[in-house]
PDB file of N, H, CA, C and O in Angstrom:
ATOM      1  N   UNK A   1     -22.327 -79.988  -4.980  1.00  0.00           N
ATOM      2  CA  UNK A   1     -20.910 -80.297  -5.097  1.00  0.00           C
ATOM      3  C   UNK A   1     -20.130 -79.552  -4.016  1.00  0.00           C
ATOM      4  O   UNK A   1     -20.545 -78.522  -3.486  1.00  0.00           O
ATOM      5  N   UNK A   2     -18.934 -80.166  -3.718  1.00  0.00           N
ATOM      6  H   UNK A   2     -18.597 -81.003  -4.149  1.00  0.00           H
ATOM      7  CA  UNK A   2     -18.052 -79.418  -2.170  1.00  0.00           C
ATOM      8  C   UNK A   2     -17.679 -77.868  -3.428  1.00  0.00           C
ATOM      9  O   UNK A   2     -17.898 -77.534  -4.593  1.00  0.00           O
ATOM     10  N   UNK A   3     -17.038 -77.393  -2.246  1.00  0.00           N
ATOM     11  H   UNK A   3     -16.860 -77.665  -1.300  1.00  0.00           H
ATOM     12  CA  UNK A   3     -16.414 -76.450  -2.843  1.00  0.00           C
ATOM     13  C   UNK A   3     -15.258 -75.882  -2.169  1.00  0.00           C
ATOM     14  O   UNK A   3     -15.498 -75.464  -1.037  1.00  0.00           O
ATOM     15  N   UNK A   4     -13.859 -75.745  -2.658  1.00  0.00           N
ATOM     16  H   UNK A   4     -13.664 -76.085  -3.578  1.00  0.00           H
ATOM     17  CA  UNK A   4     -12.768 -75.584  -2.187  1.00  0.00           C
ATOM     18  C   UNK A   4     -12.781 -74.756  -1.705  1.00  0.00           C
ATOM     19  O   UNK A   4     -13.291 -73.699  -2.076  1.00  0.00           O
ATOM     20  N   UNK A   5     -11.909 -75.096  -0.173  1.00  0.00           N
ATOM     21  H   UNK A   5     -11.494 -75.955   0.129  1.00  0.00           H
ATOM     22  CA  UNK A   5     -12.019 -74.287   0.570  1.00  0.00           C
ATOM     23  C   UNK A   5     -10.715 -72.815   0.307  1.00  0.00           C
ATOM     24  O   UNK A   5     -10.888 -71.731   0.863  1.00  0.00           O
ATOM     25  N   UNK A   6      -9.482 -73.098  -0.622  1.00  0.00           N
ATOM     26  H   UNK A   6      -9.341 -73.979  -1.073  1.00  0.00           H
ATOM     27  CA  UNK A   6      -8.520 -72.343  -1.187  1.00  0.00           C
ATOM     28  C   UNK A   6      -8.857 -71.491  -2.200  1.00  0.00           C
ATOM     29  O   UNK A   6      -8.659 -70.276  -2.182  1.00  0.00           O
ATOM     30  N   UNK A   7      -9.445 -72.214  -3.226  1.00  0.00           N
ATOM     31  H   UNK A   7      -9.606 -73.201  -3.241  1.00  0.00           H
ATOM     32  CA  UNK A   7      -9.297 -71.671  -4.624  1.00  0.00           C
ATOM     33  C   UNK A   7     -11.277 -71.524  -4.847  1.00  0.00           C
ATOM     34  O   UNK A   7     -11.646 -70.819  -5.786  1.00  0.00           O
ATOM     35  N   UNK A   8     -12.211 -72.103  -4.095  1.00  0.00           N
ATOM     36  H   UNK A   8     -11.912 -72.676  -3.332  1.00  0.00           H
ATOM     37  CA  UNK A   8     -13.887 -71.786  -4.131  1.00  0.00           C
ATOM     38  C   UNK A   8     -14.388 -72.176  -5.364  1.00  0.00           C
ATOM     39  O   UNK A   8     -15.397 -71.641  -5.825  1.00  0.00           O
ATOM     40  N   UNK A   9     -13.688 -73.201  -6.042  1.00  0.00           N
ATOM     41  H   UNK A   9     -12.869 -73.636  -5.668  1.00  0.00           H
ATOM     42  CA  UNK A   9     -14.023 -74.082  -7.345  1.00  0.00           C
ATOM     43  C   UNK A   9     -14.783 -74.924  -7.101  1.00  0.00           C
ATOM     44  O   UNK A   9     -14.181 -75.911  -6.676  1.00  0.00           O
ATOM     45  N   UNK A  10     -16.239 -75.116  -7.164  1.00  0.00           N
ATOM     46  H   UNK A  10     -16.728 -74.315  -7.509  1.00  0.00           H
ATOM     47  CA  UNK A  10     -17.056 -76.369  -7.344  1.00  0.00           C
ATOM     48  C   UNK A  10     -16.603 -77.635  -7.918  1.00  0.00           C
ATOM     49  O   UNK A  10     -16.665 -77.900  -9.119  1.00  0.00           O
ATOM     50  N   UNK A  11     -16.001 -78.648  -6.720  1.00  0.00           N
ATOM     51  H   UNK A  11     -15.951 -78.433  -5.745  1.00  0.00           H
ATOM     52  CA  UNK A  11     -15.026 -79.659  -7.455  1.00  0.00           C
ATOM     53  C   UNK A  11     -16.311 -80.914  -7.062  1.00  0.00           C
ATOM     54  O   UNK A  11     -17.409 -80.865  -6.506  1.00  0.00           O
ATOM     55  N   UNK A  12     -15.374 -82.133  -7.767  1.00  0.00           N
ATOM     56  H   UNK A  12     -14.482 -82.173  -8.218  1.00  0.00           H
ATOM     57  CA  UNK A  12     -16.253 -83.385  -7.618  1.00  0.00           C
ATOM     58  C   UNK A  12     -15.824 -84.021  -6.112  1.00  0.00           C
ATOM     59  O   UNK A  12     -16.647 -84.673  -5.469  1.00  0.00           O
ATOM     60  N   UNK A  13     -14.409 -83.760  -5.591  1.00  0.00           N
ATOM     61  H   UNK A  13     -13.740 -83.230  -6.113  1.00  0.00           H
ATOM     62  CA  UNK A  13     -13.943 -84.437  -4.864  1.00  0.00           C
ATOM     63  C   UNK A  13     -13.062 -83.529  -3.727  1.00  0.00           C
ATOM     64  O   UNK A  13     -12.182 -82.948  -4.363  1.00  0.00           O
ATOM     65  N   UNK A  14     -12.980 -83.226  -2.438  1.00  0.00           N
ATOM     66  H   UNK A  14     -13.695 -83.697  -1.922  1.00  0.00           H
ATOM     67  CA  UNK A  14     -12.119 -82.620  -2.173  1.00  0.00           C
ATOM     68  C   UNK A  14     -11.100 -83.625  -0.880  1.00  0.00           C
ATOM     69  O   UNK A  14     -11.172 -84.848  -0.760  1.00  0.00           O
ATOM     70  N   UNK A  15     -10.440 -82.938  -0.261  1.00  0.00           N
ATOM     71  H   UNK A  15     -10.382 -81.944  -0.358  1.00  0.00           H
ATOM     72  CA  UNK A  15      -9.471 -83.597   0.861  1.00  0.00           C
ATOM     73  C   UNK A  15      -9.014 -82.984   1.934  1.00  0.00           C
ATOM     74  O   UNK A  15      -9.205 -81.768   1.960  1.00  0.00           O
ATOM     75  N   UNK A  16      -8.539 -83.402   2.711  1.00  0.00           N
ATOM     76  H   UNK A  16      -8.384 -84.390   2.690  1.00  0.00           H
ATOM     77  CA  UNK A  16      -8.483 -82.843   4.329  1.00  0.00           C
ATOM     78  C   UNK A  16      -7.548 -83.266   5.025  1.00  0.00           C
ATOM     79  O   UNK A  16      -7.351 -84.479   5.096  1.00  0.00           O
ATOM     80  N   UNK A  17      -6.891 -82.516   5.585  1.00  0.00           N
ATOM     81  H   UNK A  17      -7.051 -81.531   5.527  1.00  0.00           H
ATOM     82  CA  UNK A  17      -5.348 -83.180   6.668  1.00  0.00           C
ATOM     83  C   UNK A  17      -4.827 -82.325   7.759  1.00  0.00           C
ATOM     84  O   UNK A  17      -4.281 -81.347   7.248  1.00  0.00           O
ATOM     85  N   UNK A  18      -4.798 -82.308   8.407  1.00  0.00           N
ATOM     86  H   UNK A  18      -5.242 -83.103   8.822  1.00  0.00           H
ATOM     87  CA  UNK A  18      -3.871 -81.317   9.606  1.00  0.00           C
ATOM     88  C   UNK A  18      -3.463 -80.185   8.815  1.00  0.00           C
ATOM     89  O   UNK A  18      -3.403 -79.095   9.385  1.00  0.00           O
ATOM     90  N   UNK A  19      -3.110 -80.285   7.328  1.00  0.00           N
ATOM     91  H   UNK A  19      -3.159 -81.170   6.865  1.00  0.00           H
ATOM     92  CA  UNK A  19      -1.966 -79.335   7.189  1.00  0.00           C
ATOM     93  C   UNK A  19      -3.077 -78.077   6.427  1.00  0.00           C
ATOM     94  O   UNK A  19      -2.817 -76.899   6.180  1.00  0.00           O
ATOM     95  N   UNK A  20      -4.349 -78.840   6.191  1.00  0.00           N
ATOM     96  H   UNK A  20      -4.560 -79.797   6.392  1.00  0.00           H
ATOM     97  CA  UNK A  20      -5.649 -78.099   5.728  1.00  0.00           C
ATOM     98  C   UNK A  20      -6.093 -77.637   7.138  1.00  0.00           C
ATOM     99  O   UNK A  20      -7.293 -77.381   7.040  1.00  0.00           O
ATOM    100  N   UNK A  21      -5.784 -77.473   8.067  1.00  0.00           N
ATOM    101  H   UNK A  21      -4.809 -77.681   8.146  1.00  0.00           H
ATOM    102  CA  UNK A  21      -6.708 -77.330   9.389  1.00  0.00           C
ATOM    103  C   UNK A  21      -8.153 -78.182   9.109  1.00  0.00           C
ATOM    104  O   UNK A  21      -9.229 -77.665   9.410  1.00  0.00           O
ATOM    105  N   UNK A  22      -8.097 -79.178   8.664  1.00  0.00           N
ATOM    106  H   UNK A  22      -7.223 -79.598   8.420  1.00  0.00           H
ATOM    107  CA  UNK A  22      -9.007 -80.369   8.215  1.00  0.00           C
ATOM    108  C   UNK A  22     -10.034 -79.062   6.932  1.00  0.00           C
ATOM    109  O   UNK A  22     -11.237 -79.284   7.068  1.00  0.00           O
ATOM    110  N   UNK A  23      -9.860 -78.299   6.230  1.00  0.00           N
ATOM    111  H   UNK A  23      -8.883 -78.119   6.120  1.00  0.00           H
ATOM    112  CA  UNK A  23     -10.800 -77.667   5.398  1.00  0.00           C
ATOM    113  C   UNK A  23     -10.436 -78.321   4.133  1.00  0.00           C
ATOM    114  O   UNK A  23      -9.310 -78.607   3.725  1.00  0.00           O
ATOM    115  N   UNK A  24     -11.784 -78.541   3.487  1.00  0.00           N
ATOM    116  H   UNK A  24     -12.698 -78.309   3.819  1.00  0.00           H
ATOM    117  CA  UNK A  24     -12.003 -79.181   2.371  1.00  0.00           C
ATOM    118  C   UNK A  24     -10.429 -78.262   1.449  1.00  0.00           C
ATOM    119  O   UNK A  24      -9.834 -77.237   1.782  1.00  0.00           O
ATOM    120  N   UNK A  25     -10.186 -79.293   0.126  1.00  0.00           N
ATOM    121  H   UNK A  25     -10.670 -80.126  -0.144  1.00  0.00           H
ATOM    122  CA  UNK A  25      -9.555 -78.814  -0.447  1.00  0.00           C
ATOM    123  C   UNK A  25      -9.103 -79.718  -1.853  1.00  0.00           C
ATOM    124  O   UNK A  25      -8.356 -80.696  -1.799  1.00  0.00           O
ATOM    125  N   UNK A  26      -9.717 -79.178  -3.117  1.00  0.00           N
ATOM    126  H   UNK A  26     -10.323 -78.384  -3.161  1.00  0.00           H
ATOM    127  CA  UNK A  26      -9.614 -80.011  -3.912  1.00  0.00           C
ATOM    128  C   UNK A  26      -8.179 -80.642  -4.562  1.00  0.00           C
ATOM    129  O   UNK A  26      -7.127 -80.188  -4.113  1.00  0.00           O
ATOM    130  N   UNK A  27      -8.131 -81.595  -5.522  1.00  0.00           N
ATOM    131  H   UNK A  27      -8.986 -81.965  -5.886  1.00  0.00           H
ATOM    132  CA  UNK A  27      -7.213 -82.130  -5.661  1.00  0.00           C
ATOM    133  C   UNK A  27      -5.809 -80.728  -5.953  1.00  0.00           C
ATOM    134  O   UNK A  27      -4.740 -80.666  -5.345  1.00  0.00           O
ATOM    135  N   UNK A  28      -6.124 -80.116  -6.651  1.00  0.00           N
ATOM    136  H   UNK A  28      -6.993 -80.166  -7.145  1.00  0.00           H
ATOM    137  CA  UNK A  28      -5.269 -79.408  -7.311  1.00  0.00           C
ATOM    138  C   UNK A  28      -4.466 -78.486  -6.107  1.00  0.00           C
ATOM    139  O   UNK A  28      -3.239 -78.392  -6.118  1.00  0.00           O
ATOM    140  N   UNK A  29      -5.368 -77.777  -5.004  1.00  0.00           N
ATOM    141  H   UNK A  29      -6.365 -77.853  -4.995  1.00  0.00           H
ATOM    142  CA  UNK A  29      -4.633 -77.506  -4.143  1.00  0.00           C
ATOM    143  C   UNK A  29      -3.557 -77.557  -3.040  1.00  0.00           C
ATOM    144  O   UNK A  29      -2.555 -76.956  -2.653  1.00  0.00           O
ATOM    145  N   UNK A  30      -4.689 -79.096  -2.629  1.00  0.00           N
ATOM    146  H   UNK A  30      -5.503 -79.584  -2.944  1.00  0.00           H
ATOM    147  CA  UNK A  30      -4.027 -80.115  -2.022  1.00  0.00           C
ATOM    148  C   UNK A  30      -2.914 -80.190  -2.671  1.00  0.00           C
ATOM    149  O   UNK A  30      -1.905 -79.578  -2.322  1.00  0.00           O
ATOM    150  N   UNK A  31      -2.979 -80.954  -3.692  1.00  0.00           N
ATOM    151  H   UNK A  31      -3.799 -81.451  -3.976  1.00  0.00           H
ATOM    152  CA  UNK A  31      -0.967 -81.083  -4.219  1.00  0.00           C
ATOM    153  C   UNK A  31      -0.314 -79.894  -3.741  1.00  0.00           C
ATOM    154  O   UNK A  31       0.512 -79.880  -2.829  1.00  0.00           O
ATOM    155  N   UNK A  32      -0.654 -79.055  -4.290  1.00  0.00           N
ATOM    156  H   UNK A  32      -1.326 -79.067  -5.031  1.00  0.00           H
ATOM    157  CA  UNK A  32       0.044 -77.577  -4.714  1.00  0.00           C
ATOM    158  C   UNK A  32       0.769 -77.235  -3.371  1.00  0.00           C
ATOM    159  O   UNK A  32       1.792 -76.551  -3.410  1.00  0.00           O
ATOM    160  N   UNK A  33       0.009 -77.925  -1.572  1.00  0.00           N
ATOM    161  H   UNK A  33      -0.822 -78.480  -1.541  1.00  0.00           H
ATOM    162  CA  UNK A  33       0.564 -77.497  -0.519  1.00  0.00           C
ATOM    163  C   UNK A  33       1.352 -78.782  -0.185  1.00  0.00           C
ATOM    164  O   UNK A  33       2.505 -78.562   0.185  1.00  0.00           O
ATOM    165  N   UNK A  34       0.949 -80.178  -0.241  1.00  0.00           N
ATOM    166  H   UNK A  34       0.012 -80.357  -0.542  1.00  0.00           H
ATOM    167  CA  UNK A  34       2.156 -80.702  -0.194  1.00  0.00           C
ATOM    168  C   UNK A  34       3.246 -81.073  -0.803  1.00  0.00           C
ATOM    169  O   UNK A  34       4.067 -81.936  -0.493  1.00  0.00           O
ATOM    170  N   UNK A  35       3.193 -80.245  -1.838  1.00  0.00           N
ATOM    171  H   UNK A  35       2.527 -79.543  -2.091  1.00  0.00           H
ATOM    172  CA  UNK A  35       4.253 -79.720  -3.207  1.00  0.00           C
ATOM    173  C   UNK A  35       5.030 -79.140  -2.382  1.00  0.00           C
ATOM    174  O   UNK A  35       6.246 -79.326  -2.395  1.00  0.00           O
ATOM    175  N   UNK A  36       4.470 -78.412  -1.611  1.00  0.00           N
ATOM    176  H   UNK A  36       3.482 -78.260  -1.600  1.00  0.00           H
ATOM    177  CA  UNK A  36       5.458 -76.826  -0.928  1.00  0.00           C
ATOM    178  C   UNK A  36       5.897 -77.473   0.646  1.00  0.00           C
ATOM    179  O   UNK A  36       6.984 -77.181   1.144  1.00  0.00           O
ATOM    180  N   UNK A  37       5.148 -78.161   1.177  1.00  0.00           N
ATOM    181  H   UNK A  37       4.264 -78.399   0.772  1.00  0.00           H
ATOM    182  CA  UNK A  37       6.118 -78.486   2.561  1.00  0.00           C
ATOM    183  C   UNK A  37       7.130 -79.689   1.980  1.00  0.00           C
ATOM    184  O   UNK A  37       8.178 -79.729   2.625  1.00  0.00           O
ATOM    185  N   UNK A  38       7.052 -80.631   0.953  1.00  0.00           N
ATOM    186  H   UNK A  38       6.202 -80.599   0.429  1.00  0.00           H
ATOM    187  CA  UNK A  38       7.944 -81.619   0.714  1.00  0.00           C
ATOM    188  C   UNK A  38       9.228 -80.647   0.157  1.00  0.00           C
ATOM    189  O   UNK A  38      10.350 -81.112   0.356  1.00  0.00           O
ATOM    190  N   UNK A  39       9.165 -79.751  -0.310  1.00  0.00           N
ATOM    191  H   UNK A  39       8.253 -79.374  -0.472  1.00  0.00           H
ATOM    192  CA  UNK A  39      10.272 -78.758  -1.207  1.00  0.00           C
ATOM    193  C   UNK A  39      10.748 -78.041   0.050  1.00  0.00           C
ATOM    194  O   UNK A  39      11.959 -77.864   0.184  1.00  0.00           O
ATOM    195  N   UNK A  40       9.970 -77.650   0.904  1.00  0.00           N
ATOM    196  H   UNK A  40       8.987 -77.794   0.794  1.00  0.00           H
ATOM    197  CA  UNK A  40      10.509 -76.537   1.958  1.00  0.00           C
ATOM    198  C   UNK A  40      11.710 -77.921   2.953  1.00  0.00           C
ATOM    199  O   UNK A  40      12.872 -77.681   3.282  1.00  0.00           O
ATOM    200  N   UNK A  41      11.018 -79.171   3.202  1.00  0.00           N
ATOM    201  H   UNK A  41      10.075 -79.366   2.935  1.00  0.00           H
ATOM    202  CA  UNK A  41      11.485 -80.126   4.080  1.00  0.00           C
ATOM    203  C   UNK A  41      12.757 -80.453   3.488  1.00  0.00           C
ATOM    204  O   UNK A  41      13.626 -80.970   4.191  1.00  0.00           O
ATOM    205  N   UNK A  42      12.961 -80.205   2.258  1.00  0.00           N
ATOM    206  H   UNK A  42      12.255 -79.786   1.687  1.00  0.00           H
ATOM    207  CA  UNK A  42      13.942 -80.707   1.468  1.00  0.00           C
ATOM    208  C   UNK A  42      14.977 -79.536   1.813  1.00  0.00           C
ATOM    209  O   UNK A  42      15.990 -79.792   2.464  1.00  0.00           O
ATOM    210  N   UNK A  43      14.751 -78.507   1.450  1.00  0.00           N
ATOM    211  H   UNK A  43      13.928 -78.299   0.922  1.00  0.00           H
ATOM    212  CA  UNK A  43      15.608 -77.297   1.158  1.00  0.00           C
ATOM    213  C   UNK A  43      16.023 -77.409   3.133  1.00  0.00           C
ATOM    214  O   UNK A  43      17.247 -77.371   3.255  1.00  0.00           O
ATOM    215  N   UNK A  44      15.427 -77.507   4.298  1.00  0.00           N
ATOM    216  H   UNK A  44      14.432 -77.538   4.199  1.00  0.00           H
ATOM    217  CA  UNK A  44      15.901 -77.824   5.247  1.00  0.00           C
ATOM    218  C   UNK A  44      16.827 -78.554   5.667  1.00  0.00           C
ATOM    219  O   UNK A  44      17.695 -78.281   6.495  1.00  0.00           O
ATOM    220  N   UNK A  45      16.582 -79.865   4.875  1.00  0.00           N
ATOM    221  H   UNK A  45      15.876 -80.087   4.202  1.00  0.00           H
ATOM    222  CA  UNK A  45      17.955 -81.107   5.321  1.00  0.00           C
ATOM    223  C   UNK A  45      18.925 -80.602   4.280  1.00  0.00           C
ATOM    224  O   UNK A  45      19.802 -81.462   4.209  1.00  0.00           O
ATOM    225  N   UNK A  46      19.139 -79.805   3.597  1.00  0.00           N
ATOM    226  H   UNK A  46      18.426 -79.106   3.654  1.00  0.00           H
ATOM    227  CA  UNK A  46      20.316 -79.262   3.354  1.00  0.00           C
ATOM    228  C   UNK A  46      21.056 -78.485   4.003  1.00  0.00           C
ATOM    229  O   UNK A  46      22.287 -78.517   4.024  1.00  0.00           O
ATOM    230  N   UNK A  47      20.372 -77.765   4.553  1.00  0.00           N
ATOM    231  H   UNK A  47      19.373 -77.739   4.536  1.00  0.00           H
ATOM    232  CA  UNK A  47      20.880 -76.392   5.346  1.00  0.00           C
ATOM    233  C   UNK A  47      21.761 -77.084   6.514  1.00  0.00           C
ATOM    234  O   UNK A  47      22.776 -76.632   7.044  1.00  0.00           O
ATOM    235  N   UNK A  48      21.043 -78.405   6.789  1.00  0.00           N
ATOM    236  H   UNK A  48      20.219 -78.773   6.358  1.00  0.00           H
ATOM    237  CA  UNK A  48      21.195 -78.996   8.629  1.00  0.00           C
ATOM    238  C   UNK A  48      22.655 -79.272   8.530  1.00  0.00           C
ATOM    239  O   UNK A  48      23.270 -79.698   9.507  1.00  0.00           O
TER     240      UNK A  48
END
């Protein structure tokens, strides 16, 4: 089984994107970081 590259949980499935520097990363993390740049992107176009 992969194993996350964040949290080192033996998952069934993991995922990969630029914003992972392409490193595996299971579902739960994955959200958890584009949880945090969609909230950070947000809190930006306010400021602008």
């Amino acid at each position: 089984m992969p194993i996350c590259a964040k949290c080192s949980n033996d998952v069934k499935k993991v995922y990969d994107c630029d914003h992972t520097k392409y490193e595996d990363y299971c579902v739960e993390c994955y959200t958890e970081l584009h949880y945090y740049i969609t909230e950070n992107s947000k809190d930006e176009d306010v400021n602008c």
